[in-house]
C-alpha positions as semicolon CSV with decimal commas, in nm:
position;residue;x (nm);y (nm);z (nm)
1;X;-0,595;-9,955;13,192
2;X;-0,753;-10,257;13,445
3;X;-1,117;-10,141;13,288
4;X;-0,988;-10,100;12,919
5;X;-0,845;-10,446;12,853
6;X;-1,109;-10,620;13,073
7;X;-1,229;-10,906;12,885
8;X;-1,316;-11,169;13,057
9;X;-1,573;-11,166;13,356
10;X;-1,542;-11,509;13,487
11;X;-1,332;-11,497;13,614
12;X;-1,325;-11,192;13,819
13;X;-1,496;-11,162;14,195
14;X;-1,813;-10,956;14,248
15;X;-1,637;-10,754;14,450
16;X;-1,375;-10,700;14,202
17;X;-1,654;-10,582;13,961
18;X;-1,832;-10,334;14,178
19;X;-1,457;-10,156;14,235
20;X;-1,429;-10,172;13,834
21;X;-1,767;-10,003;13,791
22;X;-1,684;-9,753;14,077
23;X;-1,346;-9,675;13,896
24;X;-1,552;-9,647;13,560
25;X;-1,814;-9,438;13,726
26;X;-1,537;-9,235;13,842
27;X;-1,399;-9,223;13,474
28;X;-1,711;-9,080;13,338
29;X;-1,742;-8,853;13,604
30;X;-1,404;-8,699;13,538
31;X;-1,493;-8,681;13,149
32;X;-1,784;-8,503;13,190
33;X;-1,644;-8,240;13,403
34;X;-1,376;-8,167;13,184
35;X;-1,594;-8,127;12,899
36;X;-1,418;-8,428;12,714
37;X;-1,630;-8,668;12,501
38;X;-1,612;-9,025;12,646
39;X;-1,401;-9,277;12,468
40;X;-1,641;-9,542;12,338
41;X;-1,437;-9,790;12,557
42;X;-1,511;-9,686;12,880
43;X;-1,902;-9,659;12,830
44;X;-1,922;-10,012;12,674
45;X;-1,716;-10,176;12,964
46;X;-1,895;-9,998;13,226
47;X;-2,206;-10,137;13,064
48;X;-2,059;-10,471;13,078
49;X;-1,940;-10,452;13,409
50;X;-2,290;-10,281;13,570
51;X;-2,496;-10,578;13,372
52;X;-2,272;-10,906;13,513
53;X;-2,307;-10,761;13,832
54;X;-2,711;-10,733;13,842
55;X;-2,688;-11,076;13,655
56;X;-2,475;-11,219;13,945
57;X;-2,645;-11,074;14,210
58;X;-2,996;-11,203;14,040
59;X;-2,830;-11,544;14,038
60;X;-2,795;-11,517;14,407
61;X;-3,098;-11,405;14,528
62;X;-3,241;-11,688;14,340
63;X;-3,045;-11,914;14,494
64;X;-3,078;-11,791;14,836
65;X;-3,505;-11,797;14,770
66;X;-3,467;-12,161;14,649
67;X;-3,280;-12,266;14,958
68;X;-3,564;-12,102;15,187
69;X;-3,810;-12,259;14,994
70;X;-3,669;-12,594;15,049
71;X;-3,567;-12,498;15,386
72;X;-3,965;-12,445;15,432
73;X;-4,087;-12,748;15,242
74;X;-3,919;-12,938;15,518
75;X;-4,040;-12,759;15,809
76;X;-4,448;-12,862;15,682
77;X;-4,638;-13,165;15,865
78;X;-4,711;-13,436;15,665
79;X;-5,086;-13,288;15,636
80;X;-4,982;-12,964;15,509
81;X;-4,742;-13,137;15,221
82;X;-5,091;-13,395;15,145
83;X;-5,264;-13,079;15,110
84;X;-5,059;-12,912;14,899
85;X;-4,988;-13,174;14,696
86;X;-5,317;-13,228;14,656
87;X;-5,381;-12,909;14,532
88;X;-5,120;-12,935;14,320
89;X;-5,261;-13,235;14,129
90;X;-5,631;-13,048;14,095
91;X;-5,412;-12,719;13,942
92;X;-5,276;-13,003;13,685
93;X;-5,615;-13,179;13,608
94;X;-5,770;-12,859;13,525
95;X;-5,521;-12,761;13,333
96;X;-5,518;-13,085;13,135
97;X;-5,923;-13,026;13,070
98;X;-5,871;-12,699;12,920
99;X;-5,655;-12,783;12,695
């Protein structure tokens, strides 16, 4: 009944959703097997539930690259960051000429 009214996934924890899509997993397991066609419901939630998950976890892998990147960015000697931004500014000029 959890999975049915489900409405809102804000405010529910990720690890709150992965037992929701294990239960709805479960669900469609258990309707399959007893030949019983699945109640519209059930497949709709579980697609809701499977998609904020990959959405969340996407938002922290994301977050987790930024922070080494800027974790790295720091750890560069002052030649390295004139180098790069160097480069940087020659990527920008070309790409100004050919437009």
């Amino acid at each position: 009944n959890e999975l049915k009214s489900f409405n809102s996934l804000a405010r529910v924890d990720t690890e709150d959703l992965v037992s929701l899509s294990a239960f709805a997993r479960t669900l469609e397991a258990e309707f399959t097997e007893l030949s019983v066609e699945l109640p519209e419901w059930v497949a709709n939630q579980s697609k809701a539930v499977r998609r904020e998950i990959k959405s969340r976890n996407a938002d922290a892998i994301q977050n987790k690259l930024r922070a080494a990147k800027a974790r790295l960015e720091t750890l560069k000697t002052p030649d390295e960051k004139r180098t790069a931004l160097s480069q940087e500014i020659a990527d920008l000029e070309e790409k100004l000429k050919s437009e």
